[in-house]
MARTORMI-783718 format. One record per residue (C-alpha): x, y, z; residue in three letters. Coordinates in nm, 3 decimals. Each point is the difference from the previous one (the first is absolute). Example, Ala and Ser with C-alpha at 12.3 -4.5 7.8 and 13.67 -1.06 7.14 Angstrom:
// residues 2
xx 1.230 yy -0.450 zz 0.780 code ALA
xx 0.137 yy 0.344 zz -0.066 code SER
***
This chain:
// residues 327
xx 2.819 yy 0.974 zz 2.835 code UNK
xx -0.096 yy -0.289 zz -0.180 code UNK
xx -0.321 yy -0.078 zz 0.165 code UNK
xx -0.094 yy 0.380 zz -0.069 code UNK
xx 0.078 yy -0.046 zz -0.376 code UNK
xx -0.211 yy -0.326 zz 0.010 code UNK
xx -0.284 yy 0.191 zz 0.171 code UNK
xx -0.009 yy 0.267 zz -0.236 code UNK
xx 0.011 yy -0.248 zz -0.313 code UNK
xx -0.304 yy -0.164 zz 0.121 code UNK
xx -0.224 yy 0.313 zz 0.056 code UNK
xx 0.128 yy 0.169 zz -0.292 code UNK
xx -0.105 yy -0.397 zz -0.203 code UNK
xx -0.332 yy 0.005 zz 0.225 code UNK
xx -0.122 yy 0.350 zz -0.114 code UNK
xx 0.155 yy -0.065 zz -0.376 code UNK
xx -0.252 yy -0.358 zz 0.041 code UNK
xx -0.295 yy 0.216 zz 0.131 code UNK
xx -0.001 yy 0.225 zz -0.276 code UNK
xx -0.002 yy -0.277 zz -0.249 code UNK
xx -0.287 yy -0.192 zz 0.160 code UNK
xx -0.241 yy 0.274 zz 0.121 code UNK
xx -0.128 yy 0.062 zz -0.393 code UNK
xx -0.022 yy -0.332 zz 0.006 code UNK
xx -0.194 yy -0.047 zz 0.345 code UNK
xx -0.242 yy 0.354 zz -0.122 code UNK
xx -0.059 yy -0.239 zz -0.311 code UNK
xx -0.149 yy -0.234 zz 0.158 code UNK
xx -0.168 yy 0.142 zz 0.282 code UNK
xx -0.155 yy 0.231 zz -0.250 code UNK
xx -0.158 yy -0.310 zz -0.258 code UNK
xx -0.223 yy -0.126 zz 0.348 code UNK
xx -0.088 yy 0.361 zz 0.057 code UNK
xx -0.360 yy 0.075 zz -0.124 code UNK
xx 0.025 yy 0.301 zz -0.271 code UNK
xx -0.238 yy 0.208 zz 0.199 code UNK
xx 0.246 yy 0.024 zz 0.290 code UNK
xx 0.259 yy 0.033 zz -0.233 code UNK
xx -0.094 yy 0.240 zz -0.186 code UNK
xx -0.051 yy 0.233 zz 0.358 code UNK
xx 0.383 yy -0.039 zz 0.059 code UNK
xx -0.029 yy -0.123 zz 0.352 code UNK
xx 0.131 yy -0.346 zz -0.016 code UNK
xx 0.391 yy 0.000 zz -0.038 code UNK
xx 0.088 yy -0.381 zz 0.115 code UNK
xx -0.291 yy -0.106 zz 0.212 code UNK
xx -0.272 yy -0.053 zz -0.215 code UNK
xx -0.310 yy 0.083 zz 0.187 code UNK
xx -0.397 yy 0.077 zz -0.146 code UNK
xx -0.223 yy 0.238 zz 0.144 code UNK
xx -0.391 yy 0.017 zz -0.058 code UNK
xx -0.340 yy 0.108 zz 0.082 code UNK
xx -0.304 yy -0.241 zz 0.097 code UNK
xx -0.366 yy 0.114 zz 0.003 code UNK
xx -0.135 yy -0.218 zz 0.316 code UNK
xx -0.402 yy -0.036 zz -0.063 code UNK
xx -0.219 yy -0.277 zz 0.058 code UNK
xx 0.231 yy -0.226 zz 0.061 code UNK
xx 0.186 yy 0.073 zz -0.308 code UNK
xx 0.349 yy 0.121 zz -0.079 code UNK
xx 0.036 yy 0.172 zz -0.313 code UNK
xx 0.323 yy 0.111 zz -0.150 code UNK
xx -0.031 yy 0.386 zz -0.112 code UNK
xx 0.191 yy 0.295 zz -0.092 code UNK
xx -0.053 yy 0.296 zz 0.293 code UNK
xx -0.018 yy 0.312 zz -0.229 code UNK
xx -0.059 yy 0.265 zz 0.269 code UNK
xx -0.192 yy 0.071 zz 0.366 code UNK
xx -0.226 yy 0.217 zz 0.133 code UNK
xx -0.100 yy 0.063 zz 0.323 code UNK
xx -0.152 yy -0.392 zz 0.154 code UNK
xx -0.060 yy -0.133 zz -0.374 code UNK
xx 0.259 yy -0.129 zz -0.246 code UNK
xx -0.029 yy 0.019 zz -0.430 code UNK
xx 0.177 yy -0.308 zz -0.139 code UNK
xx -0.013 yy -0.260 zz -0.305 code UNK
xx -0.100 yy -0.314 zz 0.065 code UNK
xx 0.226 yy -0.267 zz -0.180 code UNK
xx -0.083 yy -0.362 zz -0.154 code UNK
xx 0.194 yy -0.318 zz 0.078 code UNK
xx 0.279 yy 0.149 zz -0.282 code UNK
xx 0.011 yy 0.298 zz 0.174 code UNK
xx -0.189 yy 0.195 zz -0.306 code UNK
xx -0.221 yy 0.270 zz 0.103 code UNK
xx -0.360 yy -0.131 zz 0.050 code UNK
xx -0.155 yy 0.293 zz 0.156 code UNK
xx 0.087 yy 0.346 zz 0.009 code UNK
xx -0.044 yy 0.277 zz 0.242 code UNK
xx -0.172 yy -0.157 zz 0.257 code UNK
xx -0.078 yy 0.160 zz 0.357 code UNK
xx 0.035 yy -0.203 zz 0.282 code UNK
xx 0.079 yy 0.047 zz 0.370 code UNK
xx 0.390 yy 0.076 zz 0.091 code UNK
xx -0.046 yy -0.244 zz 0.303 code UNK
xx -0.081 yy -0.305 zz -0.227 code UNK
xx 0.337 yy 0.092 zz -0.173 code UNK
xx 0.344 yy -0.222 zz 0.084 code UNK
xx 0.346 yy 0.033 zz -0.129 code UNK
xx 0.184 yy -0.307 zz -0.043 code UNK
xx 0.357 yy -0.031 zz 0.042 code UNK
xx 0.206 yy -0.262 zz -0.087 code UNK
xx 0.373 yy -0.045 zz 0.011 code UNK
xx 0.150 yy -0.207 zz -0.107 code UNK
xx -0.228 yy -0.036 zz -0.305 code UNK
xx 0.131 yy -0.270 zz -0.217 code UNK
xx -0.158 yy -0.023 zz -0.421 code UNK
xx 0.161 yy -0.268 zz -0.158 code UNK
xx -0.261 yy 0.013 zz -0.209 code UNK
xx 0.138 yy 0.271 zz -0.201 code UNK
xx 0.259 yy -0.236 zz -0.143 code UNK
xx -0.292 yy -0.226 zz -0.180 code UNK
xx -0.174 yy 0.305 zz -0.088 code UNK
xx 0.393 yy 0.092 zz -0.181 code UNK
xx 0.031 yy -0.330 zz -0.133 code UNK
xx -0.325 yy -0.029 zz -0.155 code UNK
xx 0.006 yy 0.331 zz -0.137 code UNK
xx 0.210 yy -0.117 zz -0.271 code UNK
xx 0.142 yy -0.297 zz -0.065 code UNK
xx 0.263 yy -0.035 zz 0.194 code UNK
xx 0.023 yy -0.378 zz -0.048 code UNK
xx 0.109 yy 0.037 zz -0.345 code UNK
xx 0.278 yy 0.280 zz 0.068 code UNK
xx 0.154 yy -0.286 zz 0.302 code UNK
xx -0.030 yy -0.282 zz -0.290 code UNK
xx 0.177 yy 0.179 zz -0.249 code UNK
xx 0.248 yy 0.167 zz 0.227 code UNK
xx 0.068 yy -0.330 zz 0.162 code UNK
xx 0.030 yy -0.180 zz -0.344 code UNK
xx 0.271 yy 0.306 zz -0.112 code UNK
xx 0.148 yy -0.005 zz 0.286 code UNK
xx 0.123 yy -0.364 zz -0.018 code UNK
xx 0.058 yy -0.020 zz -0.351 code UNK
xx 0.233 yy 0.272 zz 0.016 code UNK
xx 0.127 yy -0.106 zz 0.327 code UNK
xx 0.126 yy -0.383 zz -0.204 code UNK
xx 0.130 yy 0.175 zz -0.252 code UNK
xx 0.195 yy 0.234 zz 0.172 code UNK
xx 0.167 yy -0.284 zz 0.205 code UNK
xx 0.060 yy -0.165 zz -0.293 code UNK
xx 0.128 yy 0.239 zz -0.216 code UNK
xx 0.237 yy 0.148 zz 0.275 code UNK
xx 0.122 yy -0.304 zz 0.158 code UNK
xx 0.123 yy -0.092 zz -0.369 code UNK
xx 0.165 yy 0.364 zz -0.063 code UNK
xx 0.120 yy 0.070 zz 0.370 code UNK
xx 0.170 yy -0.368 zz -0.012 code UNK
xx 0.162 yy 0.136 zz -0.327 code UNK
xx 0.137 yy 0.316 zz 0.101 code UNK
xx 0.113 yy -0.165 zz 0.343 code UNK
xx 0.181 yy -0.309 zz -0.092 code UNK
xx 0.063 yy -0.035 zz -0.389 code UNK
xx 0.223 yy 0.132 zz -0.211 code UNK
xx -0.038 yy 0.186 zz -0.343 code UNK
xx 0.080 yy 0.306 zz -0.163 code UNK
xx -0.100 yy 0.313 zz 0.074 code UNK
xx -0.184 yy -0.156 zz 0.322 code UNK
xx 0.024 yy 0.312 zz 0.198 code UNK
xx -0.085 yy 0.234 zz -0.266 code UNK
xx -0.370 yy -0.140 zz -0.053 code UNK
xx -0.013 yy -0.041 zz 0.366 code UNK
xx 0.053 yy 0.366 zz 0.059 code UNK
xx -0.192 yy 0.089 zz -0.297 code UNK
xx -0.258 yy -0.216 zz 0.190 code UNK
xx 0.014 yy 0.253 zz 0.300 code UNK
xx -0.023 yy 0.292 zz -0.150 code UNK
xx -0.381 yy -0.113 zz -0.142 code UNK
xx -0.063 yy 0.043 zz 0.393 code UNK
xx 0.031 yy 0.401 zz -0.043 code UNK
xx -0.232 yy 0.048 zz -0.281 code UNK
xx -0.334 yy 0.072 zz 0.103 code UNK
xx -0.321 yy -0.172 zz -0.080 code UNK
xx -0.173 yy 0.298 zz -0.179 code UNK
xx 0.285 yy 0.020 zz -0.201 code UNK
xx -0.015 yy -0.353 zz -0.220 code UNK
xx -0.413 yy 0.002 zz 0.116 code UNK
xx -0.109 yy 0.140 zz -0.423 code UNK
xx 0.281 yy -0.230 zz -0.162 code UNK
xx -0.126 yy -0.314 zz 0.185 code UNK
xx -0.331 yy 0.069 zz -0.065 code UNK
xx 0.091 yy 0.033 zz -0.391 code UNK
xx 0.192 yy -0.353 zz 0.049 code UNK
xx -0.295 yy -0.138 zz 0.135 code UNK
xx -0.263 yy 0.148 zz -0.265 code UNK
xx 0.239 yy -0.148 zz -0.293 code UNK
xx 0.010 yy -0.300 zz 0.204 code UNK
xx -0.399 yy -0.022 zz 0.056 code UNK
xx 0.034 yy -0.067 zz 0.385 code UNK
xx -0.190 yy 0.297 zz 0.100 code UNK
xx -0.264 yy -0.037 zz 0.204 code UNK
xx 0.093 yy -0.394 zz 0.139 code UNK
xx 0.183 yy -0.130 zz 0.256 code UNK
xx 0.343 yy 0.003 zz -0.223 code UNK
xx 0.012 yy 0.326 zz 0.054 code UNK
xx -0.005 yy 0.001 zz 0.383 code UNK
xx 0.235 yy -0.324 zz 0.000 code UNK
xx 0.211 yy -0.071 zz -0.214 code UNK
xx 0.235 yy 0.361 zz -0.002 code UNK
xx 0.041 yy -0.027 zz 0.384 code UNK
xx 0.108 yy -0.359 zz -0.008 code UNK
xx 0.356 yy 0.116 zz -0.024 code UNK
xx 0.117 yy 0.274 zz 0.333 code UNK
xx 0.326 yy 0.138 zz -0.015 code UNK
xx 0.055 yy 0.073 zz 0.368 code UNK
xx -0.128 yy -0.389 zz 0.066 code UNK
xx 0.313 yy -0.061 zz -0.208 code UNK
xx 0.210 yy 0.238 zz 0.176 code UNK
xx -0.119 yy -0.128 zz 0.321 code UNK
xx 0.062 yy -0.362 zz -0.088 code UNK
xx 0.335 yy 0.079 zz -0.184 code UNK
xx 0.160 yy 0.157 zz 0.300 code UNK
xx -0.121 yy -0.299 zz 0.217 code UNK
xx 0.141 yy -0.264 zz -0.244 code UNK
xx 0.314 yy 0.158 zz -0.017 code UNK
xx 0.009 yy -0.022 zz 0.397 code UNK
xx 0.010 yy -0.393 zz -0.018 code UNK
xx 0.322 yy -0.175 zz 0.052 code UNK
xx 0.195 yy -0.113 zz -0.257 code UNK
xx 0.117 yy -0.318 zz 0.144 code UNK
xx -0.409 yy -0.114 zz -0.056 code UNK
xx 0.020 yy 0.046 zz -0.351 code UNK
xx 0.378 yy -0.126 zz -0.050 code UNK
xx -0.102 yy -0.364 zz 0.177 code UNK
xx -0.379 yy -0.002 zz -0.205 code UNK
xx 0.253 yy 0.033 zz -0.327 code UNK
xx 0.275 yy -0.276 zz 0.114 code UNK
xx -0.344 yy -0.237 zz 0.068 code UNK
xx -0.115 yy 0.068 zz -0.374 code UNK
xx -0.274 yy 0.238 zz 0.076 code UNK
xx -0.109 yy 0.161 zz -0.283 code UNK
xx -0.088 yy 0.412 zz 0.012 code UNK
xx -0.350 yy -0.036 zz 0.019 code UNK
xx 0.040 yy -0.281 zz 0.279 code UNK
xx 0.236 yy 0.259 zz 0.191 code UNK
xx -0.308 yy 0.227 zz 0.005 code UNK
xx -0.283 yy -0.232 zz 0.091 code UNK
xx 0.225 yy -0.178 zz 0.241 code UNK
xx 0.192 yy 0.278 zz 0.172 code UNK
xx -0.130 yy 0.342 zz -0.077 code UNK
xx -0.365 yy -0.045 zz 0.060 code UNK
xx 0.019 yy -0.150 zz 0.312 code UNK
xx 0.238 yy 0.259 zz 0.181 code UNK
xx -0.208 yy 0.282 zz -0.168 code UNK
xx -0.347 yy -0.077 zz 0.172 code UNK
xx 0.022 yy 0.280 zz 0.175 code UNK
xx 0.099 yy 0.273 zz -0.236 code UNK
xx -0.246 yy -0.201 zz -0.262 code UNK
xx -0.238 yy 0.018 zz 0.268 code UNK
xx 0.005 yy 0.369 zz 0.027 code UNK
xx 0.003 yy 0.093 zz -0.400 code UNK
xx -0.302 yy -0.220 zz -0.002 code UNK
xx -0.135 yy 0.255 zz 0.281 code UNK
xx 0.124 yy 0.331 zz -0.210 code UNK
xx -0.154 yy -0.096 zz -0.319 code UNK
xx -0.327 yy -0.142 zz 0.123 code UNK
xx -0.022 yy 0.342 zz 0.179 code UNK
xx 0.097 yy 0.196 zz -0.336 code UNK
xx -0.292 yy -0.228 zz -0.231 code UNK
xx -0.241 yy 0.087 zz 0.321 code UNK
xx 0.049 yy 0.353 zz 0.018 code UNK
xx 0.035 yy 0.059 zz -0.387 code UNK
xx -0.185 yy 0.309 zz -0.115 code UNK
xx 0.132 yy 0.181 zz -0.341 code UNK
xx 0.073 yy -0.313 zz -0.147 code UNK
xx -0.312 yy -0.158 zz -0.035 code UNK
xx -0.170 yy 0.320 zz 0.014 code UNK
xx 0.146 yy 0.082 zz -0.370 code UNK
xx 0.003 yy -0.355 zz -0.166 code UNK
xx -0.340 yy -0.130 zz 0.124 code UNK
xx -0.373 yy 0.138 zz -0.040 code UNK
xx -0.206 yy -0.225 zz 0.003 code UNK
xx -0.165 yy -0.051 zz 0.362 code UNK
xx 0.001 yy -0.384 zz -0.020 code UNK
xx 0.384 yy 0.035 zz 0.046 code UNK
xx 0.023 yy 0.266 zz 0.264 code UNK
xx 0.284 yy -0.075 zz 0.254 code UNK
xx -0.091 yy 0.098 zz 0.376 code UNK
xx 0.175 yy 0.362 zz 0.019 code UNK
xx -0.191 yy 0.085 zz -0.331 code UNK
xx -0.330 yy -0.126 zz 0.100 code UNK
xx 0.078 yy 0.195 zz 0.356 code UNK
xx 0.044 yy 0.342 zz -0.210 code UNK
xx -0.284 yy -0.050 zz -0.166 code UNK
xx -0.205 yy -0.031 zz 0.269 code UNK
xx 0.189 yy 0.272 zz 0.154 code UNK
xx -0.211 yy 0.197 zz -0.269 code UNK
xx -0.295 yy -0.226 zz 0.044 code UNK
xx -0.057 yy 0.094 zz 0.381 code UNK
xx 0.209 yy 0.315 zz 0.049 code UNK
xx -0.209 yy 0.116 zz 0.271 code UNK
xx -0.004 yy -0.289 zz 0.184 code UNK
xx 0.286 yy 0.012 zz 0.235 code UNK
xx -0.028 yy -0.347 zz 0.182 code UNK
xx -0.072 yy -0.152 zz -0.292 code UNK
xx 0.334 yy 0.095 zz -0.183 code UNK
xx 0.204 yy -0.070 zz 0.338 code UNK
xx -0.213 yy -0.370 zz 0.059 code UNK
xx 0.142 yy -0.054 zz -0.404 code UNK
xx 0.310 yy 0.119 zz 0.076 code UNK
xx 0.014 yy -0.258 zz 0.318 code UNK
xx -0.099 yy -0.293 zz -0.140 code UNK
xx 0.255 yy 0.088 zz -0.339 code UNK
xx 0.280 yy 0.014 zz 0.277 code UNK
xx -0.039 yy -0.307 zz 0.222 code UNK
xx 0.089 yy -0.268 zz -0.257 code UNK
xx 0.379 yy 0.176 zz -0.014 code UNK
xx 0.010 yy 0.022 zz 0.399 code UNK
xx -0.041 yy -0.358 zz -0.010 code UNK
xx 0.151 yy -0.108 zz -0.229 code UNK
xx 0.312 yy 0.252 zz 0.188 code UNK
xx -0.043 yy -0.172 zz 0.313 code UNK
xx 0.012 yy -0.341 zz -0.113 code UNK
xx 0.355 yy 0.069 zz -0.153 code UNK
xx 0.104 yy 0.247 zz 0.214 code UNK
xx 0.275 yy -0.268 zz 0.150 code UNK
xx 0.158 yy -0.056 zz -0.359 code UNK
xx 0.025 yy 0.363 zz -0.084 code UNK
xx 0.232 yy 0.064 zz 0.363 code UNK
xx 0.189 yy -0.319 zz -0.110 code UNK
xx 0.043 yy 0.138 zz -0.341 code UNK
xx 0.150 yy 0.299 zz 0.123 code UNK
xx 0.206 yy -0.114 zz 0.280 code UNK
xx 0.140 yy -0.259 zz -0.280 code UNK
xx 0.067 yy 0.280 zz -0.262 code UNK
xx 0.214 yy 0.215 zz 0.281 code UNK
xx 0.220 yy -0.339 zz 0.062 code UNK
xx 0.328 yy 0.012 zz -0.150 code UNK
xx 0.202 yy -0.317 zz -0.102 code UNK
***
């Protein structure tokens, strides 16, 4: 009975796992698809290229077959960048060839992405937020969670709770206060405005919080009969049995800052400071009809966060397997 339960779990986590990567898999498969196959809606996740090749004197030209007739052929002849050089020319169907090739890797159509726009300056700013806020938020939460966890003052709970319910109001809802805050406060338009509000997260002080209070007390009574002062009791103690759980909050917010989209949408317009998911909606607009294009962006705006999840994949399990232990 067991084993069947087991069984079960697993296909019903394999077909939950398929579903997740298969957009992800179409992505890709779709940004080395050229957009001429694309756009016939034959390639699902193979991509493949098919073509036409006038074969005369010893040439092979690339054309367009626009129809046949009887033994003779009318077709465009293309250039080296496939533009039409002539049109409508008749030529023999026998010295006609269709190429096909599967697979048909373009990984070309990521440089043609990336050079589109500039791309380089949406990774350098993102990059730049993205750390910024990420020391701040450690900083700023470490201090607070530490606080809430293992000090004592009045009415300690209450902000603390007060705290968590900040978590349920929505974005949109403080989005036209803030950006009054920031007009009065001239950080509109500059990198103040994309750091320095996120460099305090409340659930990376819940999250901390709840994994301070897990420590044993015996650590802390000893650190205070050896004259440790508070701040010692935190640099010495804390931090190093929360690498783990600081290890994954690093991996949340660098993930939030990454895939930030109102935010910086609202408080920034000038293009020199144009974070990556900004700069990938505008040229969403930019090159709306070219599919591989937006999926070869889209690629190449993901891969930095599958690393990055990969590399730290180990310290997220141990965070979690730490936060379910019980003293």
């Amino acid at each position: 009975m067991n084993k069947l339960r087991s069984t079960i779990t697993y296909v019903v986590l394999v077909i939950f796992g398929l579903t997740m990567i298969v957009p992800f898999i179409w992505m890709l498969t779709t940004a080395l698809t050229t957009q001429a196959e694309f756009n016939k809606q034959e390639t699902l996740f193979i991509p493949k290229e098919e073509y036409h090749v006038w074969n005369h004197d010893g040439q092979r030209d690339r054309i367009l077959l626009v129809m046949e007739k009887d033994q003779t052929s009318v077709i465009h002849v293309l250039d080296e960048k496939l533009n039409i050089a002539v049109e409508y020319s008749e030529v023999p169907s026998s010295e006609i060839e269709l190429v096909r090739k599967k697979p048909s890797l373009h990984f070309d159509n990521f440089v043609k992405a990336f050079n589109k726009v500039p791309f380089g300056l949406y990774f350098y700013n993102t990059l730049y937020v993205s750390f910024l806020s990420l020391i701040g938020v450690l900083f700023t939460s470490l201090l607070a969670a530490y606080a809430f966890a293992r000090m004592e003052f009045k009415g300690r709970d209450l902000f603390f709770y007060l705290f968590l319910s900040m978590m349920m109001v929505p974005q949109p809802i403080y989005m036209i206060s803030s950006y009054v805050l920031l007009d009065k406060l001239n950080w509109l338009d500059t990198y103040n405005a994309l750091i320095i509000p996120w460099t305090a997260n409340i659930f990376t002080i819940f999250l901390f919080r709840q994994h301070f209070k897990a420590l044993p007390q015996e650590l802390f009574d000893a650190a205070s009969i050896d004259g440790c002062s508070i701040f010692g009791m935190l640099w010495r103690i804390v931090i190093p049995l929360s690498k783990p759980i600081i290890a994954t909050a690093s991996i949340f917010s660098l993930i939030s800052s990454w895939n930030s989209f109102m935010w910086p949408l609202v408080m920034i317009n000038r293009p020199e400071l144009r974070v990556l998911q900004v700069g990938l909606s505008y040229f969403n607009q930019e090159a709306s009809t070219q599919t591989t294009l937006l999926m070869a962006a889209s690629t190449f705006s993901i891969v930095p966060i599958l690393i990055l999840f990969f590399f730290a994949q180990k310290q997220i399990i141990a965070s979690y397997a730490k936060t379910g232990m019980k003293d």
